[in-house]
N, C-alpha and C positions, 0 to 999 in steps of 0.2 A: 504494500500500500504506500501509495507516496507520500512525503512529508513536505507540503512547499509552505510552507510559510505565509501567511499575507494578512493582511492588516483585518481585512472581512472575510477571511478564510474561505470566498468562492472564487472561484475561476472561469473563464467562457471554455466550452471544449475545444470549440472550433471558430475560428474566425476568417472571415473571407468580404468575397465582396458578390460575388451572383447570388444571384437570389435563392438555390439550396442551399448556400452557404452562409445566407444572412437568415432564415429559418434554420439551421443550425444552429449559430451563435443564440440562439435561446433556449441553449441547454446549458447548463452548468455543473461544474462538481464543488463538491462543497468539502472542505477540507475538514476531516474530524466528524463533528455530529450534527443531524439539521434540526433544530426543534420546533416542533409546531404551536404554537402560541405563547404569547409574551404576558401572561397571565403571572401572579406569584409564581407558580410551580416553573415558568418557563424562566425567568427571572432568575430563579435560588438554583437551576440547575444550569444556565449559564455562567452563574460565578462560581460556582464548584468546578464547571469545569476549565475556568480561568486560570483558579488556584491549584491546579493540576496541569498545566499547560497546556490544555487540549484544546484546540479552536473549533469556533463552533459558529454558527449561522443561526440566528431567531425569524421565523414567519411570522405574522400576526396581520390575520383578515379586516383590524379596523385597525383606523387612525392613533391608536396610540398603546401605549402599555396598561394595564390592567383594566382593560375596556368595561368588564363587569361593574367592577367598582368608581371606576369614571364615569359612566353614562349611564350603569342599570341599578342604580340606587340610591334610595332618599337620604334626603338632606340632614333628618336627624338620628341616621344609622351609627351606632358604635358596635366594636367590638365585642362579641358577647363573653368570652376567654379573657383570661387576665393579660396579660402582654408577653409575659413570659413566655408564654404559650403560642404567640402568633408573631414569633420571631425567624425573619429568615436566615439562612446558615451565616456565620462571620459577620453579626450585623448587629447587636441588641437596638433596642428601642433607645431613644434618648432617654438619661434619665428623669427628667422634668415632665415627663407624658405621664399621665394620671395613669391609674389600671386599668381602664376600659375607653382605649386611644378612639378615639373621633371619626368619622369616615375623611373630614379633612386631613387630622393627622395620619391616619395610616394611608392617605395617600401620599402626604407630603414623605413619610417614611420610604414609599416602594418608588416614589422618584427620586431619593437621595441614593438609591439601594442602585439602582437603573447606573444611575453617573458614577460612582464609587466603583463600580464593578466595569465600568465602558461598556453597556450593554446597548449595541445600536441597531434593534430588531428592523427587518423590510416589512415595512406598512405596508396595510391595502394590500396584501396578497393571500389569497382564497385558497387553501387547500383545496383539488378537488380529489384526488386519487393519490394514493401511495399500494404499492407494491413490489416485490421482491422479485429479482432479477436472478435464478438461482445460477445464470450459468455464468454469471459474470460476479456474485455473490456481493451486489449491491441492491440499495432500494434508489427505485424512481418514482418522483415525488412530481405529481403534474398538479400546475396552481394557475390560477389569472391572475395578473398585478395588473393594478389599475394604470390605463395609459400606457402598458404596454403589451397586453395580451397575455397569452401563454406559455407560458414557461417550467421547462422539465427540471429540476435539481437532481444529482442523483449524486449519493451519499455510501458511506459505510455502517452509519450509525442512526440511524432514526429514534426521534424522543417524542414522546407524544406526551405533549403539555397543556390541553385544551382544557383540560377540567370535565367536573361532571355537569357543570351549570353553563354548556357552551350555547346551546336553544332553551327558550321558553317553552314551557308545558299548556297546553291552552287545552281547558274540557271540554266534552261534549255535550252539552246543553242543548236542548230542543231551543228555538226561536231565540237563545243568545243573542246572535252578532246581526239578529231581526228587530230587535227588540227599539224601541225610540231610546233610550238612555244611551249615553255613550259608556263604549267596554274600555279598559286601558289594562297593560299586566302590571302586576307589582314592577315590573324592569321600567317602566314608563311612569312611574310613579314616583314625585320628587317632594313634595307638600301636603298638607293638608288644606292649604291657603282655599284655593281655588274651588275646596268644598265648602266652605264658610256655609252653617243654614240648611245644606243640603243632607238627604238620606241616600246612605252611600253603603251597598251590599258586597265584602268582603267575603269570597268567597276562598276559604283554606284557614286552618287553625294553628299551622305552625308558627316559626319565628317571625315569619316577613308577614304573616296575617294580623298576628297578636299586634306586631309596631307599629305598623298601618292603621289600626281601628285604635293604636294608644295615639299615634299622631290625628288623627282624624277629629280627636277628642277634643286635643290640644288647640285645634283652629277653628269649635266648635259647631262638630259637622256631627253629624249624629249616624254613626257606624251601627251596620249590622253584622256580623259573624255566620257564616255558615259553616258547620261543622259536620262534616260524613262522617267520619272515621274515628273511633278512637284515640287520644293522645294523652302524650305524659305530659304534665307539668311540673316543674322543679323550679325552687327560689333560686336567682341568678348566686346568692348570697345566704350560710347561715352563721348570727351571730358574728358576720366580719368576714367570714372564710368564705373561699369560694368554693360552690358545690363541684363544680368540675373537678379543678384542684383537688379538693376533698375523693374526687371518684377515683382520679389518676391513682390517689396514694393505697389509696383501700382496696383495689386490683392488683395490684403490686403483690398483698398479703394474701387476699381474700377471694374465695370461689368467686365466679361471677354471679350466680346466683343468691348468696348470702349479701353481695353487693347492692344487688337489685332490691333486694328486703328493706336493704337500709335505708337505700333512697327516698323508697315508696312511703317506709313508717315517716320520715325526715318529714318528705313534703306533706303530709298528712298533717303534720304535729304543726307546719308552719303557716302554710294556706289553706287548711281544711279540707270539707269534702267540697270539691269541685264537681262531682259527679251531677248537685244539687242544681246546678247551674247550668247543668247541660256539656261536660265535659266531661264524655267518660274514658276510664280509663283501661290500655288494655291489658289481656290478661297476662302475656308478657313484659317483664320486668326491662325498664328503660333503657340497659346498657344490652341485655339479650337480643333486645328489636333493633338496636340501632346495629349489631354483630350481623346481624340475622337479614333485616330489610332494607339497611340503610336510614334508616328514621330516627331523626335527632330530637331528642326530646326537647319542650319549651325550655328557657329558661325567663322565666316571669319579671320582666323589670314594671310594672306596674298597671299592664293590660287589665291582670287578675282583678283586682281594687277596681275597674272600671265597672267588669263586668258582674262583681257583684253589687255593685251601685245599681247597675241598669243600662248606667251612659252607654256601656255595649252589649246590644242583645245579641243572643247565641237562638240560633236557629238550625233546626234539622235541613238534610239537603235538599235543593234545589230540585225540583220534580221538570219543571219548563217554564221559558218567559213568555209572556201572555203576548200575542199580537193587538195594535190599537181597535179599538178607542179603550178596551181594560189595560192593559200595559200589568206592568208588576209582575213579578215573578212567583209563581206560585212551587210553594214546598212539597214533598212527597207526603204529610200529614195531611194537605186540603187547603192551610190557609195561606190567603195569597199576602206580600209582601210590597209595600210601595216602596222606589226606590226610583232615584234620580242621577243616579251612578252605579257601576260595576268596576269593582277593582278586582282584580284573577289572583290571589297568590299563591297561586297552583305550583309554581317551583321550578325547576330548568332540567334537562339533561343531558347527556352526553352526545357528541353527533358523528364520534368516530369512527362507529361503524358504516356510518353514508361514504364515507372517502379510501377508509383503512381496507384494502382487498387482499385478505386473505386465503391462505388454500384451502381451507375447509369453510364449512357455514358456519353458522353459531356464533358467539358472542366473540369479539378479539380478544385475548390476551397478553401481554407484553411475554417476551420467553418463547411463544407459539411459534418463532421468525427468528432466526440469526438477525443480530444486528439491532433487534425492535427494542425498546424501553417507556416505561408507563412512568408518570410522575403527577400524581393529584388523583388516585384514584382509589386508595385505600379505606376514603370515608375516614379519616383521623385528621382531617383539618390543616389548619397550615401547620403544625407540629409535626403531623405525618409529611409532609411534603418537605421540610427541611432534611428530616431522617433520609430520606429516599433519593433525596436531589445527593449527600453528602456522598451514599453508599453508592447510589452510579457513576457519581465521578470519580471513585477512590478507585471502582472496576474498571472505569473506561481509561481513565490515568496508565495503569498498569500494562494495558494494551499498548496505549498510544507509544509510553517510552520503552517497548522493547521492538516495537514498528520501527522506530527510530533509529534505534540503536542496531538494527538489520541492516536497516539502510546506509548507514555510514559504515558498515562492514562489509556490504556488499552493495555497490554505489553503482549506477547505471539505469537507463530504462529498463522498464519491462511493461508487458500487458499481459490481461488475464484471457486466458483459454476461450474464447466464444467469439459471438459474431461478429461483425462490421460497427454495432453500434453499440458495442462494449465501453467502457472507458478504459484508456490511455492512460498507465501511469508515468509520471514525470516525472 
């Protein structure tokens, strides 16, 4: 494998001037590893692999780095994790940042993280396909850059850093996106301002549902809750401590089942029954579901207190929204609901399987593929994705500098065994 050196560790393969020649030069190789999104996870595994000398190329389909947190969320989001916890690798948090850092500040933190590290990802370029090249034992990476078309990369190392939250989740509701009210997702949802007065139906009970219908409050708009499903709720905080914290340390000792127990009696003893409210809970224990489905329990900064006041009613699910002159959306109980907004916070998922073409069907997995690597996808938060970002680049280090050190022992061209449209080592 070659080692050239370059400041953006891509190269054109081919350069000319006819016109196969000028649709050639929009392939490139990329020297080291190509990562697909400039998200946290893509971020902490570019400076890992800094600090390891590895070069590396970042993608990223919007305009900027940590696009989720720049453009898909409200203004009065913080950190739900202590800071400690939502640090990325070689970097702590200033120490002047409260324990539950700001969405401003933890943006201003992952663009200090960005510059610190020289991290200068290619905007505006679209993954559309990645696949393994087995005879030449590279992947090619086909994307649209804006303003300039399409364009192949083709790598030794591929990272796949898009997160689980890359599309919005949108349900399926009878007469929803029919309905006269306007729909918006939680990603599109920045205020409560603009609801001032208005009744505004919240539909999803998790994190982003509860702080929506807490800010909703705050600009006093009068939130409704729709709740399907069962959920856990846990105090952000007990007695000073943080419950997470508190989980982290007590897994460490303790079955996870015995864990679960304790959670459950905890929040019981500190917000009572919520069941009474319309929030039940289920019969798997909080840290088992989240093992098990992915499903992150609440952690309650002040929703709760709303919603046993009133300020936020809690309603069973959505049955279908009525067409005019009724309008309203009527519940699977019978009664119908007036509302003059729809907020979704239905949640996001992953969309790596639309692009990632693998050799079999079924879900991807990193490992599945010489060469493939996953980073944000273990459900442990940015904790987990520092861990993961450190331990791929400590692996792919180890590669890189005995690549190297070949190469200087045995210095020369070479290319690998296959066809015409192989890559050329240099």
């Amino acid at each position: 494998m070659r080692s050239m050196v370059q400041e953006e560790a891509v190269a054109p393969m081919v350069q000319g001037n006819d016109n196969k020649q000028q649709q050639q030069q929009q392939q490139y190789w990329v020297n080291g590893a190509l990562i697909i999104g400039a998200g946290p996870a893509g971020l902490a595994v570019a400076a890992c692999l800094r600090k390891q000398d590895v070069p590396s190329v970042v993608l990223e389909r919007a305009d900027c780095i940590v696009s989720l947190w720049q453009n898909r969320t409200y203004d009065r989001l913080k950190l739900h994790l202590p800071k400690r916890f939502c640090e990325l690798p070689m970097a702590p948090f200033p120490p002047h940042f409260p324990q539950y850092p700001s969405r401003a500040q933890f943006l201003s933190y992952l663009h200090s993280y960005a510059r610190r590290f020289s991290i200068a990802p290619h905007f505006r370029t679209n993954v559309t396909s990645a696949r393994r090249d087995r005879a030449c034992g590279v992947w090619r990476v086909q994307a649209h850059v804006a303003g300039r078309g399409d364009v192949e990369y083709v790598c030794q190392w591929l990272v796949v850093a898009t997160g689980e939250n890359a599309d919005t989740v949108d349900p399926d509701i009878e007469g929803l996106r029919q309905s006269r009210v306007p729909v918006m997702h939680a990603a599109e949802y920045r205020s409560g301002e603009p609801f001032r007065g208005k009744r505004v139906l919240v539909i999803g009970c998790g994190n982003s549902g509860m702080e929506v219908c807490l800010d909703l409050c705050h600009h006093g708009a009068s939130p409704t809750m729709v709740v399907k499903d069962s959920v856990h709720v846990l105090p952000r905080e007990v007695m000073g401590k943080s419950t997470f914290e508190m989980t982290v340390t007590m897994m460490r000792w303790l079955p996870l089942w015995l864990v679960d127990r304790i959670l459950v009696a905890m929040a019981a003893l500190t917000l009572g029954d919520v069941e009474r409210y319309g929030l039940r809970r289920p019969a798997v224990g909080p840290m088992e579901l989240k093992s098990r489905e992915g499903k992150t329990p609440v952690l309650d900064i002040g929703a709760l207190a709303k919603i046993k006041s009133g300020q936020i009613k809690v309603v069973p699910e959505v049955r279908r929204f009525l067409p005019l002159p009724a309008g309203g959306a009527e519940l699977v109980d019978g009664r119908v609901v007036e509302v003059d907004a729809v907020v979704l916070a239905t949640g996001y998922r992953s969309n790596v399987a639309s692009w990632l073409k693998m050799k079999g069907t079924g879900d991807w997995e990193a490992g599945e593929e010489d060469g493939l690597y996953a980073v944000g996808f273990t459900r442990r938060g940015l904790a987990g994705i520092a861990e993961a970002a450190v331990r791929m680049a400590e692996e792919l280090g180890k590669v890189w500098r005995q690549q190297t050190m070949d190469l200087q022992e045995h210095p020369g061209p070479a290319s690998r065994a296959c066809d015409g449209s192989c890559v050329h080592d240099q």
